[in-house]
PDB file of N, H, CA, C and O in Angstrom:
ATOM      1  N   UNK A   1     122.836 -34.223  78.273  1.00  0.00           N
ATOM      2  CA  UNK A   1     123.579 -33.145  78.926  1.00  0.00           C
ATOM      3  C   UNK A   1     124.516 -32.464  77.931  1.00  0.00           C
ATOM      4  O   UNK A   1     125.412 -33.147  77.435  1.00  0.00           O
ATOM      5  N   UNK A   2     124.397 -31.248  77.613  1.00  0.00           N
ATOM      6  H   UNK A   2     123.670 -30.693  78.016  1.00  0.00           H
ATOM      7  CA  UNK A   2     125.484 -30.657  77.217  1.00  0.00           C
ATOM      8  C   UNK A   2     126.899 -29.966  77.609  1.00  0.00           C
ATOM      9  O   UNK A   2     127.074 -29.339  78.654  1.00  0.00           O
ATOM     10  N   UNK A   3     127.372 -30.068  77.128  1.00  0.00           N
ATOM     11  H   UNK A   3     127.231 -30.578  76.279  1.00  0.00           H
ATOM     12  CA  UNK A   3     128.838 -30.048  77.693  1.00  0.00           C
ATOM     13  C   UNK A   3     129.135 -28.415  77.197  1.00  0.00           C
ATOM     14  O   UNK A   3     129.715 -28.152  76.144  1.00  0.00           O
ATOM     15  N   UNK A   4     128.797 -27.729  77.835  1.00  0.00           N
ATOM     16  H   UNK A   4     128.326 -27.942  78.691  1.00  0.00           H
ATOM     17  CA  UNK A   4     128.793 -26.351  78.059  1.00  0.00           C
ATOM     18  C   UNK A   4     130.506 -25.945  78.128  1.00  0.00           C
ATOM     19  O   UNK A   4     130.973 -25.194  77.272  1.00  0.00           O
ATOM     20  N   UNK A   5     131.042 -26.302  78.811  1.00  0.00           N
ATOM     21  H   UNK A   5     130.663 -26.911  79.507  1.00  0.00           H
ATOM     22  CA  UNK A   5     132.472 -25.605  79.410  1.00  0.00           C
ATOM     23  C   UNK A   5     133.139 -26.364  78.123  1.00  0.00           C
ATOM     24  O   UNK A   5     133.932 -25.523  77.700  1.00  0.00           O
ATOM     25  N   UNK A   6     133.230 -27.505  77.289  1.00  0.00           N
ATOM     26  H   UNK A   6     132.585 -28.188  77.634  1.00  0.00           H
ATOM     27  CA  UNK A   6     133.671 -27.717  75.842  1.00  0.00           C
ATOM     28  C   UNK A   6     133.512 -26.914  75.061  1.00  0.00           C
ATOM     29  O   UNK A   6     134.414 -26.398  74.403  1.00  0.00           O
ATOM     30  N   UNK A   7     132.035 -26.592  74.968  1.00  0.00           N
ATOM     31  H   UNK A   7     131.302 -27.011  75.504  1.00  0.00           H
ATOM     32  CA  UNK A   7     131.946 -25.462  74.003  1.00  0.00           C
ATOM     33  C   UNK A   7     132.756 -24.294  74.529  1.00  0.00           C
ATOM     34  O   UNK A   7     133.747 -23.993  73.864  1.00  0.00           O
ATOM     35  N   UNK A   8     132.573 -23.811  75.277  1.00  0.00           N
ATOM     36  H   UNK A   8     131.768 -24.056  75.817  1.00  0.00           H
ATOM     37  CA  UNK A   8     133.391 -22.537  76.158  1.00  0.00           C
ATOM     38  C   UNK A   8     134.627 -22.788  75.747  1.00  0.00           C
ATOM     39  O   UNK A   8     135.194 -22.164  74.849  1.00  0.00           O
ATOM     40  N   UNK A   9     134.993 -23.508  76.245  1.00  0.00           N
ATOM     41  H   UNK A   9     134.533 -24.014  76.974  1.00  0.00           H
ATOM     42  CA  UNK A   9     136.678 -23.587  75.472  1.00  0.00           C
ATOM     43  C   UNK A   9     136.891 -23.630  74.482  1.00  0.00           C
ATOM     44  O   UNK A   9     137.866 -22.916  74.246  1.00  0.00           O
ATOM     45  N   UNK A  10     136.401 -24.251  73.365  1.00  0.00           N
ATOM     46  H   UNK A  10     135.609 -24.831  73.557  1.00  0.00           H
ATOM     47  CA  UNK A  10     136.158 -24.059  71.919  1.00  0.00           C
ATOM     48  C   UNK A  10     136.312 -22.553  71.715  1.00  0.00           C
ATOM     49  O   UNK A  10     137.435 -22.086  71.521  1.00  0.00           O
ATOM     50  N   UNK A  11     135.218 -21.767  71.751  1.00  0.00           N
ATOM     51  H   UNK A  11     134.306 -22.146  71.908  1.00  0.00           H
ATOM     52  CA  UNK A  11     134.609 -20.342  71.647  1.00  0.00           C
ATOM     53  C   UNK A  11     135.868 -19.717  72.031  1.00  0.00           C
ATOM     54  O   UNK A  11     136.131 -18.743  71.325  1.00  0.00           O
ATOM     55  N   UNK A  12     136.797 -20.001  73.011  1.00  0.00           N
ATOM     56  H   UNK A  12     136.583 -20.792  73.584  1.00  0.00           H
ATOM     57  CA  UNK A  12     137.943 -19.184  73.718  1.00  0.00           C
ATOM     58  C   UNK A  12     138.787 -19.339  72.904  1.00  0.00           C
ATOM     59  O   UNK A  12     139.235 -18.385  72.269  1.00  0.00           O
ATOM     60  N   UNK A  13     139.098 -20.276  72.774  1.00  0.00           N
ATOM     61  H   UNK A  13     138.734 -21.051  73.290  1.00  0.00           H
ATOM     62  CA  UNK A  13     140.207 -20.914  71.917  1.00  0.00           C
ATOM     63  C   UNK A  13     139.800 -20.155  70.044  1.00  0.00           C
ATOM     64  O   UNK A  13     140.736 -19.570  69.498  1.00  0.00           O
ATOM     65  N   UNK A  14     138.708 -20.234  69.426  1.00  0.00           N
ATOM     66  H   UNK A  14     137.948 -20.708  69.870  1.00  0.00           H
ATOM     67  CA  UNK A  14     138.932 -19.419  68.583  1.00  0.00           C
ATOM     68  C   UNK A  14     138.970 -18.341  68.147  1.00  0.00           C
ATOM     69  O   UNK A  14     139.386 -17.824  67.110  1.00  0.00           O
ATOM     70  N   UNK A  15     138.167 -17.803  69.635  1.00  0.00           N
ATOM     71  H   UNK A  15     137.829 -18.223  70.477  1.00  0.00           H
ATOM     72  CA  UNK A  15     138.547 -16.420  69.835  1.00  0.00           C
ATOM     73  C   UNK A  15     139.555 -16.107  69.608  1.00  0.00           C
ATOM     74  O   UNK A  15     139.746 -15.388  68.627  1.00  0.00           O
ATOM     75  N   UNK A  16     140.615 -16.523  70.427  1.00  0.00           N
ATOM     76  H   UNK A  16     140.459 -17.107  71.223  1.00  0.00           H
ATOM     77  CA  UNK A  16     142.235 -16.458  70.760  1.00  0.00           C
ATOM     78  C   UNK A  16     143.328 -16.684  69.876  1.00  0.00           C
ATOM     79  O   UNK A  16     144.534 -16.466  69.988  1.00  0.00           O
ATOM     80  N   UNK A  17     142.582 -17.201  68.916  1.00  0.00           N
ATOM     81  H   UNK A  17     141.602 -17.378  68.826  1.00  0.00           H
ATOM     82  CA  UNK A  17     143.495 -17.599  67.333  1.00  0.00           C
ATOM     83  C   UNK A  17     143.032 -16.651  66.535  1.00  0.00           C
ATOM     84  O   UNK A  17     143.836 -16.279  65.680  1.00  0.00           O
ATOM     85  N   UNK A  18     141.743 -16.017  66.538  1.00  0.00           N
ATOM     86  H   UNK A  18     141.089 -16.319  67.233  1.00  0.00           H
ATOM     87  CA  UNK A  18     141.483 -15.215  65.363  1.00  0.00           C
ATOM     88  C   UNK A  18     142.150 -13.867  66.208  1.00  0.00           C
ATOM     89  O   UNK A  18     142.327 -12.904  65.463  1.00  0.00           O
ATOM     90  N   UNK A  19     142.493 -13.675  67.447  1.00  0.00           N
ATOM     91  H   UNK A  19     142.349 -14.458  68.053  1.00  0.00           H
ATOM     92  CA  UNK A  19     142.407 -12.152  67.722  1.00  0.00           C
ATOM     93  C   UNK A  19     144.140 -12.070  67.529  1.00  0.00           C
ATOM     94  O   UNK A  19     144.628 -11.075  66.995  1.00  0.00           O
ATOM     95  N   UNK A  20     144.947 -13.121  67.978  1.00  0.00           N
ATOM     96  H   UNK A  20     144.551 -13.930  68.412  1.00  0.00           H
ATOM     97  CA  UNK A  20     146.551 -13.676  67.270  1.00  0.00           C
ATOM     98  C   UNK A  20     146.926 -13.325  65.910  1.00  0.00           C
ATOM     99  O   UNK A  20     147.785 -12.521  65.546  1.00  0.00           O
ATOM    100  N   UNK A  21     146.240 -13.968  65.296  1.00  0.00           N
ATOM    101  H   UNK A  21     145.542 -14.620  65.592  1.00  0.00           H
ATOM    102  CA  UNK A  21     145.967 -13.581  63.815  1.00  0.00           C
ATOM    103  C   UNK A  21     146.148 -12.592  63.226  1.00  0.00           C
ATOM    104  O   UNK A  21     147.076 -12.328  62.461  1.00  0.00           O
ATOM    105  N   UNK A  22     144.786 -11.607  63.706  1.00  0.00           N
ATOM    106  H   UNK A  22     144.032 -11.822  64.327  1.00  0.00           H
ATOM    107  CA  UNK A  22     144.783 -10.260  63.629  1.00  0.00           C
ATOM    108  C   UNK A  22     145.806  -9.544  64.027  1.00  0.00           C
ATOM    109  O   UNK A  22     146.208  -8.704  63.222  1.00  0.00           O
ATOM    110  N   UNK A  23     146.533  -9.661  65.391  1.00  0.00           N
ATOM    111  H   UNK A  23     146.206 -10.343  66.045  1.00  0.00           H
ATOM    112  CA  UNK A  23     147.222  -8.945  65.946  1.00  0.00           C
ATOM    113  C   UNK A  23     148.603  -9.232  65.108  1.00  0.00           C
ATOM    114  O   UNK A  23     149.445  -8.354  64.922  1.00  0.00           O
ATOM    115  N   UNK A  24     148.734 -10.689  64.587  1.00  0.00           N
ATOM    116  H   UNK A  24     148.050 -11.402  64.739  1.00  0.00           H
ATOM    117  CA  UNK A  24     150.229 -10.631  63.719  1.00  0.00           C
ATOM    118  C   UNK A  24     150.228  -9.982  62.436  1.00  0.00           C
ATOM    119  O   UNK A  24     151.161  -9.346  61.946  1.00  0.00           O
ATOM    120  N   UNK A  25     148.708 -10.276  61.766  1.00  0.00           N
ATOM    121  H   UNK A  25     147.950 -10.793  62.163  1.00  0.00           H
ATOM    122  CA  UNK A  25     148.720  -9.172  60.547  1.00  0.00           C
ATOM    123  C   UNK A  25     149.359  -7.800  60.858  1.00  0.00           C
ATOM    124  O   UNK A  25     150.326  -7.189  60.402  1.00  0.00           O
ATOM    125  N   UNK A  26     148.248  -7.506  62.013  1.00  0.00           N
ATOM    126  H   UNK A  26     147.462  -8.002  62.384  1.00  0.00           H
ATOM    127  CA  UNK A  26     148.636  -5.981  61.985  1.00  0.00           C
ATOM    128  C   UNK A  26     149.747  -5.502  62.494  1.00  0.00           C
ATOM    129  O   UNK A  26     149.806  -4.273  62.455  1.00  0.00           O
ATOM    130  N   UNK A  27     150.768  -6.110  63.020  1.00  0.00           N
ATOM    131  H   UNK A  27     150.720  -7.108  63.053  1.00  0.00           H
ATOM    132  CA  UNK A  27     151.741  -6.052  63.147  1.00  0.00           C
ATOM    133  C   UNK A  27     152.942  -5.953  62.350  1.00  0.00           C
ATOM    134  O   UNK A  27     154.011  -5.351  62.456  1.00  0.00           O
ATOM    135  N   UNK A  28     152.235  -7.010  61.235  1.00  0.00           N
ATOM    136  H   UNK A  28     151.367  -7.499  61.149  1.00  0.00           H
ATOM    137  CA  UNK A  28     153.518  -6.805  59.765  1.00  0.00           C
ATOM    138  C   UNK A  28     153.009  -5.943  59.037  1.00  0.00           C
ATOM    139  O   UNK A  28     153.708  -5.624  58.075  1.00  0.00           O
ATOM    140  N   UNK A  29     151.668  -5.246  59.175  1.00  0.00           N
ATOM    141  H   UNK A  29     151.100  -5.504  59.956  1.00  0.00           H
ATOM    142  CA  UNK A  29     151.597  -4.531  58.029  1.00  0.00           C
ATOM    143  C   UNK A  29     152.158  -3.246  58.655  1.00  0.00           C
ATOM    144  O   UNK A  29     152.517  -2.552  57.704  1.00  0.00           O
ATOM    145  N   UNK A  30     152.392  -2.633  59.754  1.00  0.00           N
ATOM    146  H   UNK A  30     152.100  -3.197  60.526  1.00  0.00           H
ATOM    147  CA  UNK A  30     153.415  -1.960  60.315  1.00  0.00           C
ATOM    148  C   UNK A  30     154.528  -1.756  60.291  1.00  0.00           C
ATOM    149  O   UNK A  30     155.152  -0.695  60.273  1.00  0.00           O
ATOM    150  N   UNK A  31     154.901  -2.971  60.292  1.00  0.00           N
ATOM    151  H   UNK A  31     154.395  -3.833  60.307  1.00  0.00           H
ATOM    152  CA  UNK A  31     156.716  -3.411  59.915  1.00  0.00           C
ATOM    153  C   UNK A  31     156.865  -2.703  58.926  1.00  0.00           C
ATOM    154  O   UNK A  31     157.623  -1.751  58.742  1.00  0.00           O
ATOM    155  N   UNK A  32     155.608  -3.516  57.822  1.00  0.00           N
ATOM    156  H   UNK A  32     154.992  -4.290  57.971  1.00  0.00           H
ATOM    157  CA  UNK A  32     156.181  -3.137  56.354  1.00  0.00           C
ATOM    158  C   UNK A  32     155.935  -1.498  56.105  1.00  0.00           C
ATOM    159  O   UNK A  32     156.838  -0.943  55.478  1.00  0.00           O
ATOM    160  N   UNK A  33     154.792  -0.653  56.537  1.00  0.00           N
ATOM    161  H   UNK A  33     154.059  -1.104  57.046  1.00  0.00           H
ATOM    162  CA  UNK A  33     155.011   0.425  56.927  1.00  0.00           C
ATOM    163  C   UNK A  33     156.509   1.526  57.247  1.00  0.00           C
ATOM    164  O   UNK A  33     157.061   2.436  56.629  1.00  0.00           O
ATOM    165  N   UNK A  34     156.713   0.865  58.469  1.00  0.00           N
ATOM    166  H   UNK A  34     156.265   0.125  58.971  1.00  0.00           H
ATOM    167  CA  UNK A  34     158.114   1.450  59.195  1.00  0.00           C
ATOM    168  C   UNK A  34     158.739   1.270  57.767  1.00  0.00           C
ATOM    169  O   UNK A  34     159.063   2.329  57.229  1.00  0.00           O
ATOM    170  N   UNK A  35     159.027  -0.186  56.869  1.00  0.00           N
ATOM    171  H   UNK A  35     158.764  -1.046  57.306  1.00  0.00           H
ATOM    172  CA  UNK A  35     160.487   0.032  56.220  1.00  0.00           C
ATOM    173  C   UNK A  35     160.465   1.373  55.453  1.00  0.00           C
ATOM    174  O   UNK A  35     161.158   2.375  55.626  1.00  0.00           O
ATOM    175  N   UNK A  36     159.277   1.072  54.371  1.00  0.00           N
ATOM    176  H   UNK A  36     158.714   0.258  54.230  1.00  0.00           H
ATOM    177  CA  UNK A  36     158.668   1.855  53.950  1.00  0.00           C
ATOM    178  C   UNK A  36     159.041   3.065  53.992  1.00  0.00           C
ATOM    179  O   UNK A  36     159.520   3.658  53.026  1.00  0.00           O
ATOM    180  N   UNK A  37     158.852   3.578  55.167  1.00  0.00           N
ATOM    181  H   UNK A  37     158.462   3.097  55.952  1.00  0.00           H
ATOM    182  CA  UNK A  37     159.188   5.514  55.576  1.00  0.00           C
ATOM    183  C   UNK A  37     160.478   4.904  55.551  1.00  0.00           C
ATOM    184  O   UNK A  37     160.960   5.028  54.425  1.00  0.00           O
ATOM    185  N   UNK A  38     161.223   4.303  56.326  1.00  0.00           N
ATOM    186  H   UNK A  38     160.832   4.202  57.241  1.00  0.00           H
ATOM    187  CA  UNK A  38     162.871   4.517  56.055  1.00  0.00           C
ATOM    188  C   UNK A  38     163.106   4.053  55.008  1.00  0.00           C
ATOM    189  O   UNK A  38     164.272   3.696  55.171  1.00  0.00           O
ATOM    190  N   UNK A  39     162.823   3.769  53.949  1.00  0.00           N
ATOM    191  H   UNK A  39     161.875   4.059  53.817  1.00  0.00           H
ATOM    192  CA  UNK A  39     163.594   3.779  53.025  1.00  0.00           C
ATOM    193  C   UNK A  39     163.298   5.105  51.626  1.00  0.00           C
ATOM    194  O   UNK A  39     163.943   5.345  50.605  1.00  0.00           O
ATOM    195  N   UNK A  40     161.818   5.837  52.305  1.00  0.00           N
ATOM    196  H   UNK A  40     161.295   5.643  53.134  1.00  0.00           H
ATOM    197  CA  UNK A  40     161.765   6.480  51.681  1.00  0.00           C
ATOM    198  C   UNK A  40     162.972   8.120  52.573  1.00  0.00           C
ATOM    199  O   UNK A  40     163.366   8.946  51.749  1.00  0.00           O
ATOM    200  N   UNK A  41     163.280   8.305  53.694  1.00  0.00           N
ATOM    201  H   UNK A  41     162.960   7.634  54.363  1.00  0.00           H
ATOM    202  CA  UNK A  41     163.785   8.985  54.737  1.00  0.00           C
ATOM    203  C   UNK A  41     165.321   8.570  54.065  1.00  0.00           C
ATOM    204  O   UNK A  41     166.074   9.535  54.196  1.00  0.00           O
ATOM    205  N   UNK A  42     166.044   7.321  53.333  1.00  0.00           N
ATOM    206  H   UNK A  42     165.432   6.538  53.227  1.00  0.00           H
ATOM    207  CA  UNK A  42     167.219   7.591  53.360  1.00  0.00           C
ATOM    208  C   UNK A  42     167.128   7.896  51.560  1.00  0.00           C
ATOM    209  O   UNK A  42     168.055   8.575  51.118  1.00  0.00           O
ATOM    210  N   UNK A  43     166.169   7.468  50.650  1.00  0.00           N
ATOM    211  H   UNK A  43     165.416   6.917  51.009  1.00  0.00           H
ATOM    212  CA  UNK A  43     166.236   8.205  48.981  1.00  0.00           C
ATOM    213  C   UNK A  43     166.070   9.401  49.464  1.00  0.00           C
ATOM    214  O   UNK A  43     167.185   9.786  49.110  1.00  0.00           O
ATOM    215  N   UNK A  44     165.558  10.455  50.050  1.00  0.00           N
ATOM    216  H   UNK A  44     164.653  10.142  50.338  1.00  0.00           H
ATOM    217  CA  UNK A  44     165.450  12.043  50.300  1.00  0.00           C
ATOM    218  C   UNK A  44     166.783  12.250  51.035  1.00  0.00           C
ATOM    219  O   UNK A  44     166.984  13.455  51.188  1.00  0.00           O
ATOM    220  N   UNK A  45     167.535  11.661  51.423  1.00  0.00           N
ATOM    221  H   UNK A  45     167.372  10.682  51.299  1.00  0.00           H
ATOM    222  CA  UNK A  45     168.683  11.552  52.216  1.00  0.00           C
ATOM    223  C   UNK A  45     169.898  11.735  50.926  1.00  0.00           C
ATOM    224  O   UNK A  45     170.411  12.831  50.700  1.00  0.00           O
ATOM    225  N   UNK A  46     170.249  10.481  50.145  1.00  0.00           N
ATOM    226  H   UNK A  46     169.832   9.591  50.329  1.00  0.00           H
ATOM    227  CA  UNK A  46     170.391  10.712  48.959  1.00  0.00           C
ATOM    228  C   UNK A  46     170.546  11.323  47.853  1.00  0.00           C
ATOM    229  O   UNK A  46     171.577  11.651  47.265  1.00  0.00           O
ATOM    230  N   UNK A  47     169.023  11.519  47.492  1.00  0.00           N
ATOM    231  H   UNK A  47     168.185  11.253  47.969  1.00  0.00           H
ATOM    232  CA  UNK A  47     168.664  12.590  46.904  1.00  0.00           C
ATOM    233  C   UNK A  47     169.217  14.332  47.317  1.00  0.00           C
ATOM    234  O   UNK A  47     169.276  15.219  46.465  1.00  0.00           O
ATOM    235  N   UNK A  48     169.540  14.504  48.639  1.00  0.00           N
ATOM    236  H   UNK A  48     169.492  13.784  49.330  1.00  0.00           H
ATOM    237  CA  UNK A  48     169.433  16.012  49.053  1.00  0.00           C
ATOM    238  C   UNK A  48     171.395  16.252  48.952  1.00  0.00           C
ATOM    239  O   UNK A  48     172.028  17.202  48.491  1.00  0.00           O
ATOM    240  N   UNK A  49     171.909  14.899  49.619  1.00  0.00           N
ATOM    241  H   UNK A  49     171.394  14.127  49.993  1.00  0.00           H
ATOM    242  CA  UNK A  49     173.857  14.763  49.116  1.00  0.00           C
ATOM    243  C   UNK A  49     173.910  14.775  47.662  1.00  0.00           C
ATOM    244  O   UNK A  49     175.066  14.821  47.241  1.00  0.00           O
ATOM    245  N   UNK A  50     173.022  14.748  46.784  1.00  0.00           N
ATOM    246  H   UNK A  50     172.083  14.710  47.125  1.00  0.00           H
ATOM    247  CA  UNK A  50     173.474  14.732  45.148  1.00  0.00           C
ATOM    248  C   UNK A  50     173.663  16.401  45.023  1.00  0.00           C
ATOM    249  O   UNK A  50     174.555  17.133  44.596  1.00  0.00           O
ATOM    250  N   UNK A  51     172.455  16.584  45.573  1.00  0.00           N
ATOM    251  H   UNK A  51     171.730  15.989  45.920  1.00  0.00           H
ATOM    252  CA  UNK A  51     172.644  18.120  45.066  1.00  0.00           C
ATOM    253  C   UNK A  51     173.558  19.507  45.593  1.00  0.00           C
ATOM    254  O   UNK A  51     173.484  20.567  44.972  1.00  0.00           O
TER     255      UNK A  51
END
């Protein structure tokens, strides 16, 4: 007999870690994005009080 609903949960379960995963990557690579523009938004900031 195979144990069908083990495997099923298996299959769910790594579903559910790889799609986590993904979703925290893409989440920081956003972050790091966002700083990114603000820190380029306050050097033009900066930059525009020098002159």
């Amino acid at each position: 007999m195979c144990d069908y609903y083990a495997i099923g949960a298996a299959a769910f379960f790594g579903a559910s870690v790889a799609w986590t995963s993904s979703f925290l990557v893409a989440a920081h690579h956003q972050q790091k994005m966002a700083l990114s523009a603000n820190i380029n938004m306050l050097n033009d900031n900066i930059t525009a009080e020098k002159h």
